[in-house]
PyMOL commands that place a pseudoatom at each C-alpha (Angstrom):
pseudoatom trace, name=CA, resn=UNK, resi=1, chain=A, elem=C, hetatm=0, pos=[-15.558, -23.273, 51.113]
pseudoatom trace, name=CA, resn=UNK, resi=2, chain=A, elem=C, hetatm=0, pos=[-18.341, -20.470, 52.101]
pseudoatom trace, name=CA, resn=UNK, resi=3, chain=A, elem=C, hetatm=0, pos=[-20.732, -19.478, 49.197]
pseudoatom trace, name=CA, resn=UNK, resi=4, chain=A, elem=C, hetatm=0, pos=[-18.482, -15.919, 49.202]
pseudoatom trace, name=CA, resn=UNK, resi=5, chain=A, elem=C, hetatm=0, pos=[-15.242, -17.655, 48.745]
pseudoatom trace, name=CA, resn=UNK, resi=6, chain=A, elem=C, hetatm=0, pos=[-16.814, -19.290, 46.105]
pseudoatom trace, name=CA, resn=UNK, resi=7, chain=A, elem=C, hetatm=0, pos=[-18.463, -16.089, 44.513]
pseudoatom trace, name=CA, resn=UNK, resi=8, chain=A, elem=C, hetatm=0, pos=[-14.628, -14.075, 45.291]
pseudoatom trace, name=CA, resn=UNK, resi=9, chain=A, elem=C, hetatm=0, pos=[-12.962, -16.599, 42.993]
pseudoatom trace, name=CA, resn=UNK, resi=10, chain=A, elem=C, hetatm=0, pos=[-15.195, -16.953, 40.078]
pseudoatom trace, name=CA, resn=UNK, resi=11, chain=A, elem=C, hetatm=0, pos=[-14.844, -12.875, 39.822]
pseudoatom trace, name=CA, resn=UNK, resi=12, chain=A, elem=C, hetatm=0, pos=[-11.376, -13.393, 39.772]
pseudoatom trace, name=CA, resn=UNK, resi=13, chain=A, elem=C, hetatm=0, pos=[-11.344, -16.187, 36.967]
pseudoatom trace, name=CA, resn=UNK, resi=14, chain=A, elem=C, hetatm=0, pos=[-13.228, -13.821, 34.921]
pseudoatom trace, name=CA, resn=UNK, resi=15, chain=A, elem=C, hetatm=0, pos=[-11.205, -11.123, 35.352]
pseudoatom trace, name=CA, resn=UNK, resi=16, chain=A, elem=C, hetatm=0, pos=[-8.158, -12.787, 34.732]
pseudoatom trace, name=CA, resn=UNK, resi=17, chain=A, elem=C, hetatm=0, pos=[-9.899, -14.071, 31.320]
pseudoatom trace, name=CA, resn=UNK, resi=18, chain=A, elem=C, hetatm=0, pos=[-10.940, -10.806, 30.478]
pseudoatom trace, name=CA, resn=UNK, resi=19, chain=A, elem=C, hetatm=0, pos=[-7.618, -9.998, 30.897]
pseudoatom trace, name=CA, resn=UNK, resi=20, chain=A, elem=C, hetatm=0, pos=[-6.128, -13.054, 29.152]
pseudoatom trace, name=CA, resn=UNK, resi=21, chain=A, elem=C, hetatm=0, pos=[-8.408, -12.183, 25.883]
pseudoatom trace, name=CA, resn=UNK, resi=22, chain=A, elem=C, hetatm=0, pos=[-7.845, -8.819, 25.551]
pseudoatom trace, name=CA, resn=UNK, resi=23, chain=A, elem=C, hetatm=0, pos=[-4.112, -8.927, 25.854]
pseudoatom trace, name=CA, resn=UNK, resi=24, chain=A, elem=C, hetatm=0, pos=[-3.902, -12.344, 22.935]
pseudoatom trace, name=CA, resn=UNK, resi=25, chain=A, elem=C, hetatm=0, pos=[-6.376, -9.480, 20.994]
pseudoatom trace, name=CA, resn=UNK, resi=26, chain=A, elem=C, hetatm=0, pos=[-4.039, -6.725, 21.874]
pseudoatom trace, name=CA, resn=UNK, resi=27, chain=A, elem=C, hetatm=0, pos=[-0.907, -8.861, 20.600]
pseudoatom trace, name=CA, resn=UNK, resi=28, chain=A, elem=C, hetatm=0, pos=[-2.660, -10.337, 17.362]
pseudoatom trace, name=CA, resn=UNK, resi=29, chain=A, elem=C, hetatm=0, pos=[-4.703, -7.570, 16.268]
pseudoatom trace, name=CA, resn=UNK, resi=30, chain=A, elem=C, hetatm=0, pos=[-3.755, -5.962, 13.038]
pseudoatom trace, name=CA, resn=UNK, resi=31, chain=A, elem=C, hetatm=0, pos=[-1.096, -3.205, 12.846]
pseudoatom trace, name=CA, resn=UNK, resi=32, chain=A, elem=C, hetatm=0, pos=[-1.807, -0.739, 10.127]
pseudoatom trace, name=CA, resn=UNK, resi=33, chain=A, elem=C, hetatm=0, pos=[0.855, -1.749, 7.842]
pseudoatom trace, name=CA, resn=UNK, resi=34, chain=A, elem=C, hetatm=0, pos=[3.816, 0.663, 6.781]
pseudoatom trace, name=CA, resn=UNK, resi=35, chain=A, elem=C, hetatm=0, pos=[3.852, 2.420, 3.628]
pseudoatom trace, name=CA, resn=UNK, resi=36, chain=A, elem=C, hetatm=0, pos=[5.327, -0.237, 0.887]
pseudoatom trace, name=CA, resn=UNK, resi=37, chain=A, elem=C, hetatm=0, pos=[8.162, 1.038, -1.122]
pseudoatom trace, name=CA, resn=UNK, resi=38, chain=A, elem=C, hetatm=0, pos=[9.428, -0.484, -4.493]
pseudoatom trace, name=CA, resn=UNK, resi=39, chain=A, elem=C, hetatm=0, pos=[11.996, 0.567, -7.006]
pseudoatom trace, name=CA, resn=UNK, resi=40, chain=A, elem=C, hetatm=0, pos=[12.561, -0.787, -10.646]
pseudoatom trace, name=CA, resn=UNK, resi=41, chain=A, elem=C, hetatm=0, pos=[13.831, 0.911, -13.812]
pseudoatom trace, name=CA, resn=UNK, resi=42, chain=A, elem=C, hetatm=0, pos=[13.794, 1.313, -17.262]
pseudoatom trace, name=CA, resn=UNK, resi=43, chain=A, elem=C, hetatm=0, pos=[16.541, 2.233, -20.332]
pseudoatom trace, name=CA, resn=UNK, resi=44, chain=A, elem=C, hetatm=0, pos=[15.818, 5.946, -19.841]
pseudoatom trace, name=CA, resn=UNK, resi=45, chain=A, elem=C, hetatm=0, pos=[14.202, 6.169, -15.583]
pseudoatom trace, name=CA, resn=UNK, resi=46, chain=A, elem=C, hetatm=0, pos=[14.491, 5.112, -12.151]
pseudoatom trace, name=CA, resn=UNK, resi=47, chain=A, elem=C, hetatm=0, pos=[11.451, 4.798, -10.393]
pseudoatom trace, name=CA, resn=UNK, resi=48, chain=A, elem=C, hetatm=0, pos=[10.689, 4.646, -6.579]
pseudoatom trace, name=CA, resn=UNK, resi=49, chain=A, elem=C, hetatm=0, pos=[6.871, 3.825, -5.929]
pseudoatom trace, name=CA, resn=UNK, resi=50, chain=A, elem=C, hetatm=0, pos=[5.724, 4.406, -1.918]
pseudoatom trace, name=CA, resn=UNK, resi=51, chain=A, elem=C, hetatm=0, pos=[2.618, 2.634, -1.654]
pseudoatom trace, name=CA, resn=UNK, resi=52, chain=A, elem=C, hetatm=0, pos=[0.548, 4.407, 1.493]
pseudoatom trace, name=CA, resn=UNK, resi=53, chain=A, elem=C, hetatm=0, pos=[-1.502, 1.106, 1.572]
pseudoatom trace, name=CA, resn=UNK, resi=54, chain=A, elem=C, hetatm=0, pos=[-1.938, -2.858, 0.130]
pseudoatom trace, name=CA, resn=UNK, resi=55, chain=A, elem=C, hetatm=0, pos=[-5.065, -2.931, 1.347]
pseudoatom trace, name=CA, resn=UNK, resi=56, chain=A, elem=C, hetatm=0, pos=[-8.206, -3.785, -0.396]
pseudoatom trace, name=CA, resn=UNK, resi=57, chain=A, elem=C, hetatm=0, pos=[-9.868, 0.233, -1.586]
pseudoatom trace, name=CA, resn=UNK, resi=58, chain=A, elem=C, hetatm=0, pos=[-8.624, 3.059, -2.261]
pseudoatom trace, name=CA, resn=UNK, resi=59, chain=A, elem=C, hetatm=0, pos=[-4.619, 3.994, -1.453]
pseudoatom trace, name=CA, resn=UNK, resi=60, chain=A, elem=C, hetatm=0, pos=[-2.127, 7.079, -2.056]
pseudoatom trace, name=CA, resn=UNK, resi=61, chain=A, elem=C, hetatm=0, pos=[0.572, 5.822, -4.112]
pseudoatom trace, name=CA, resn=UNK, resi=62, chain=A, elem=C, hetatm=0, pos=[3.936, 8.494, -4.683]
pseudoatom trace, name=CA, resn=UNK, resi=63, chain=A, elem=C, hetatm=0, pos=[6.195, 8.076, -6.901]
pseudoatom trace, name=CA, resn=UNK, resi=64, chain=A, elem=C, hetatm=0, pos=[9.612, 9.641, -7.701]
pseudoatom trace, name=CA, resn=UNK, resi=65, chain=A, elem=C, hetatm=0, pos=[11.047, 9.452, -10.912]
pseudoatom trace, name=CA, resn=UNK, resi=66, chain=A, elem=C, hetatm=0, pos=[14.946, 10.212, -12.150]
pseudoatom trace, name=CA, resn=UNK, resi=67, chain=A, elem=C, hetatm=0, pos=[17.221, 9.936, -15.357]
pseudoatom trace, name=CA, resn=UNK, resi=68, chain=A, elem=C, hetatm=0, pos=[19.501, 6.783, -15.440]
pseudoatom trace, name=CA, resn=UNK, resi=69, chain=A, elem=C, hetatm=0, pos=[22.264, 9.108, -13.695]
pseudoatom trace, name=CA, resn=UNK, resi=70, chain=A, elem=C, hetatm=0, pos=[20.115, 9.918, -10.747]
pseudoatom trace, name=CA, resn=UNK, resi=71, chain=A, elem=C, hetatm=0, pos=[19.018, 13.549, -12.046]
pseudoatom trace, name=CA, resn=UNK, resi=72, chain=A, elem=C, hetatm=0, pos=[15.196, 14.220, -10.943]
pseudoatom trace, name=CA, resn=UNK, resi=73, chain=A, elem=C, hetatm=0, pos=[12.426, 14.167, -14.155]
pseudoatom trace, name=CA, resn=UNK, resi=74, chain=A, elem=C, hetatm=0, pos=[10.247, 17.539, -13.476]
pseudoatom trace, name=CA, resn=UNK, resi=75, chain=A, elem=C, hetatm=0, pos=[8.431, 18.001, -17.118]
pseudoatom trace, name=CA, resn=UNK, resi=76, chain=A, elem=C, hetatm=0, pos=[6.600, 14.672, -16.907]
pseudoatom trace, name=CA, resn=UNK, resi=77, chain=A, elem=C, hetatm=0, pos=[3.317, 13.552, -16.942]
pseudoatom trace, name=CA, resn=UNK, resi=78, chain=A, elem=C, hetatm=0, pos=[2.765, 9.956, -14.546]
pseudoatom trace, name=CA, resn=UNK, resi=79, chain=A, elem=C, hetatm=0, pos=[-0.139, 7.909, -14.639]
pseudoatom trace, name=CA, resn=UNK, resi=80, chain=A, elem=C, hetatm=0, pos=[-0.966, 5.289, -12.285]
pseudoatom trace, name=CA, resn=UNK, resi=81, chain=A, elem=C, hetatm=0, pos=[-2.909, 2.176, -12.609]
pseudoatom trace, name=CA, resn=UNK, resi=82, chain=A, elem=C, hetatm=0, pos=[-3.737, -0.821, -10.380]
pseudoatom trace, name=CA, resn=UNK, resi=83, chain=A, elem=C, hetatm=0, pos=[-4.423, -4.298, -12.365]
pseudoatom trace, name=CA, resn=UNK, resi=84, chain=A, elem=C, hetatm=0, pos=[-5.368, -7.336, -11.516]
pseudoatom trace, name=CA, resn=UNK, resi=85, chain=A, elem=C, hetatm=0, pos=[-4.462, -9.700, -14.131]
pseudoatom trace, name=CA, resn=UNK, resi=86, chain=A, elem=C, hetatm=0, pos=[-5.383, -13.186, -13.072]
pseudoatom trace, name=CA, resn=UNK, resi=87, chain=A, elem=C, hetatm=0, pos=[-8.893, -11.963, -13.268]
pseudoatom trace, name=CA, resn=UNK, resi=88, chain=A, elem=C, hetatm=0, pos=[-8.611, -9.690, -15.956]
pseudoatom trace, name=CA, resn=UNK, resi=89, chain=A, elem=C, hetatm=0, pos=[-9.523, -6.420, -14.046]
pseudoatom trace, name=CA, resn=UNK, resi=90, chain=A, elem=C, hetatm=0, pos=[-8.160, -3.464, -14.849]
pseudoatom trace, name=CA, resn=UNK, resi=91, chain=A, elem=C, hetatm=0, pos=[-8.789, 0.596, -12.982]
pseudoatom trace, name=CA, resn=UNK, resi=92, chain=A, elem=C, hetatm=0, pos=[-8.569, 3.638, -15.328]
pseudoatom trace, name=CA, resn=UNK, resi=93, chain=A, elem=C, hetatm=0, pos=[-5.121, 5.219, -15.019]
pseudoatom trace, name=CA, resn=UNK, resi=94, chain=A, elem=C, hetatm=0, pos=[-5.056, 7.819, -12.138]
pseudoatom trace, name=CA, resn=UNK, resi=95, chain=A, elem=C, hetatm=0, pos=[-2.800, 11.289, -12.916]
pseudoatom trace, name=CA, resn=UNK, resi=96, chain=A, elem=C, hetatm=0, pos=[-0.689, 11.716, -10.759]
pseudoatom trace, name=CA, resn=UNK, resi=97, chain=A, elem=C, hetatm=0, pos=[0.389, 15.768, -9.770]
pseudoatom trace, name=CA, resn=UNK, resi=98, chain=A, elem=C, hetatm=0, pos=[3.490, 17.121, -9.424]
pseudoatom trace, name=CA, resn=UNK, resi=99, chain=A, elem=C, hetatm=0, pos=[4.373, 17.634, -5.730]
pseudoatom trace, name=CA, resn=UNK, resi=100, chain=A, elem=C, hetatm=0, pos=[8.248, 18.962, -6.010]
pseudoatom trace, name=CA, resn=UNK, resi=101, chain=A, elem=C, hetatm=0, pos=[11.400, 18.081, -8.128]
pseudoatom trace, name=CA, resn=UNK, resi=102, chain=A, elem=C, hetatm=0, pos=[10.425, 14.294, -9.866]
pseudoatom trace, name=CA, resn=UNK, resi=103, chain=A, elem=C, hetatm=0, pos=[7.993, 13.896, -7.525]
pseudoatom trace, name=CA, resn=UNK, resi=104, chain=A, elem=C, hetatm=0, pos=[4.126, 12.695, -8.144]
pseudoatom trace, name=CA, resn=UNK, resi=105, chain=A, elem=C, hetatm=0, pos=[1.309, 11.888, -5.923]
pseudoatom trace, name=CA, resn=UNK, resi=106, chain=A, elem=C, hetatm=0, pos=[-1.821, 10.002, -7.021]
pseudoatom trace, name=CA, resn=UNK, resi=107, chain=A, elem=C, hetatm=0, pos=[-4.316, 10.226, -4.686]
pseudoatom trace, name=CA, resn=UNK, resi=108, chain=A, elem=C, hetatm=0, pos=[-6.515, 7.877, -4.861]
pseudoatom trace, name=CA, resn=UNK, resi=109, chain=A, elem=C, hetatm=0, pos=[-5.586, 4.918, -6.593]
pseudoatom trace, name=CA, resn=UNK, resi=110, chain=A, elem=C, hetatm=0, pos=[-8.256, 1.907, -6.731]
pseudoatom trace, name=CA, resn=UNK, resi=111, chain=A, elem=C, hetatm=0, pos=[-7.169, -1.771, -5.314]
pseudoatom trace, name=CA, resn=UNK, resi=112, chain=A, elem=C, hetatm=0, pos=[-9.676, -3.695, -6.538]
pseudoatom trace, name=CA, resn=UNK, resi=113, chain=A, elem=C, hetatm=0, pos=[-9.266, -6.984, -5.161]
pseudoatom trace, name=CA, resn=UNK, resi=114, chain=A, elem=C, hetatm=0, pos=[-7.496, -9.197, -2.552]
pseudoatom trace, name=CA, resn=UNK, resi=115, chain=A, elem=C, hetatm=0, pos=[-4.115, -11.126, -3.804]
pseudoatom trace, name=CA, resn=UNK, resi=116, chain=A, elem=C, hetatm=0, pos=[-1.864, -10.697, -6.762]
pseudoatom trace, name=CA, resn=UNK, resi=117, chain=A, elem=C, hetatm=0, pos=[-1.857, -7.677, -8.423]
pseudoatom trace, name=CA, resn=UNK, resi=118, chain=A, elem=C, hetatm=0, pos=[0.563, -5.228, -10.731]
pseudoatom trace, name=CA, resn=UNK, resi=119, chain=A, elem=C, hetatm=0, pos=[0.941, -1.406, -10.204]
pseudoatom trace, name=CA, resn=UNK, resi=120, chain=A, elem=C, hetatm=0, pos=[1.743, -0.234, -13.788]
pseudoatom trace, name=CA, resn=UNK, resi=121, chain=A, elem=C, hetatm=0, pos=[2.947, 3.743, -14.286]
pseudoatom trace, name=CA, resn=UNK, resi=122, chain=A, elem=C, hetatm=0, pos=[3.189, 5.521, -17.647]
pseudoatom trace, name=CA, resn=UNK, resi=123, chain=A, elem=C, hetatm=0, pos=[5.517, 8.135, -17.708]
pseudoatom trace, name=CA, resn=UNK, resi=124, chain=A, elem=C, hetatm=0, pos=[5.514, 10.648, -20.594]
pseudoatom trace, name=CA, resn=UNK, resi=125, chain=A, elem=C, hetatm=0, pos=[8.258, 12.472, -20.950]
pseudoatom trace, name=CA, resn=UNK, resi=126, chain=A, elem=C, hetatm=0, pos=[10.272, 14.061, -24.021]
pseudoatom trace, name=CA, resn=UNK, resi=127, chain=A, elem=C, hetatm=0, pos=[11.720, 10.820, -24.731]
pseudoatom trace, name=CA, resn=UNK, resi=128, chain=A, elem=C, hetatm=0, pos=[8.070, 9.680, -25.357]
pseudoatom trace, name=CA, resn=UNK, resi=129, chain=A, elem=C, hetatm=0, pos=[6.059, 7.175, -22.809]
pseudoatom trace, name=CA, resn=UNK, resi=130, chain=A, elem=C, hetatm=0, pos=[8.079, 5.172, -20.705]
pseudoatom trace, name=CA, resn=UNK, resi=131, chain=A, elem=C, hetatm=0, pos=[5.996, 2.454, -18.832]
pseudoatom trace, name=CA, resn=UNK, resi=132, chain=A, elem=C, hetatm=0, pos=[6.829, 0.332, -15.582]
pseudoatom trace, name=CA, resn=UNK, resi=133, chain=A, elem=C, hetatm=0, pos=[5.217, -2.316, -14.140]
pseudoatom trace, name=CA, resn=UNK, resi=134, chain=A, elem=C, hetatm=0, pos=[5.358, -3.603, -10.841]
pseudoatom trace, name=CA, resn=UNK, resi=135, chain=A, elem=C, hetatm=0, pos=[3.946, -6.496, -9.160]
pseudoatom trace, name=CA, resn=UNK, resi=136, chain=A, elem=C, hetatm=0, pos=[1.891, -6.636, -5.551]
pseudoatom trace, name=CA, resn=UNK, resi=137, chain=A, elem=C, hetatm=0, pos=[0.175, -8.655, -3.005]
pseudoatom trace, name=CA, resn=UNK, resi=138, chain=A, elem=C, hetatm=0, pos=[-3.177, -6.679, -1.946]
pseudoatom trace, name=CA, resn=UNK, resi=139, chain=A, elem=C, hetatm=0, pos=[-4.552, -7.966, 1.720]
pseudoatom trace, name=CA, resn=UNK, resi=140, chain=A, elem=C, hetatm=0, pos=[-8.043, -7.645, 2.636]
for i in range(1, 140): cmd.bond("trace and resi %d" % i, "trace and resi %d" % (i + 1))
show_as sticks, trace
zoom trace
């Protein structure tokens, strides 16, 4: 084998490694994850929480809140707060403004730390404050 035989196929082993890495980086690489959604309920609402991200910092989180027979909540106030109770950490509640009929956006809600967590709303309406909690899993 001449000396540029030799030097043609060691460019092609590279390149075919080059390739071979970048597609296994292409294929494993992080997606950005979808928006999380979550429902639960009370005696007097129906929530729906859409979670923009469960990553570690700062997220959007809406939420949508009805009477028990589906009817949308206008005259509320929500409040949104991001705990981490196995460590006893806990953000100040964010407001969250009206965006249309029963529907609230906070933000910039704070996810402090990596693993389990609970999203907990307060809703005050004229029935008084209504509060749901919700649990998570916040990546890194």
């Amino acid at each position: 084998m001449s000396a540029s035989s030799t030097r043609l196929l060691r460019i092609v082993a590279a390149v075919a490694a080059v390739v071979l890495i970048a597609t296994i980086g292409w294929l494993v690489w992080p997606s950005s994850p979808d928006p999380v959604v979550l429902k639960a309920g009370t005696s007097q609402h129906l929530v729906t929480v859409t979670i923009d991200s469960l990553r570690l910092g700062d997220t959007a989180v809406d939420v949508t809140v009805t009477d028990r027979a589906g009817a949308a909540i206008d005259h509320a106030a929500v409040k949104v707060q991001a705990i981490q109770p196995l460590m006893g950490h806990a953000g100040a509640p964010v407001a969250a403004a009206a965006t249309g009929s029963g529907h609230f956006r906070a933000a910039s809600v704070s996810l402090m730390m990596t693993g389990p967590g609970e999203l907990r709303l307060f809703i005050a309406a004229h029935h008084g404050i209504d509060q749901v909690t919700l649990p998570l899993w916040v990546g890194g």
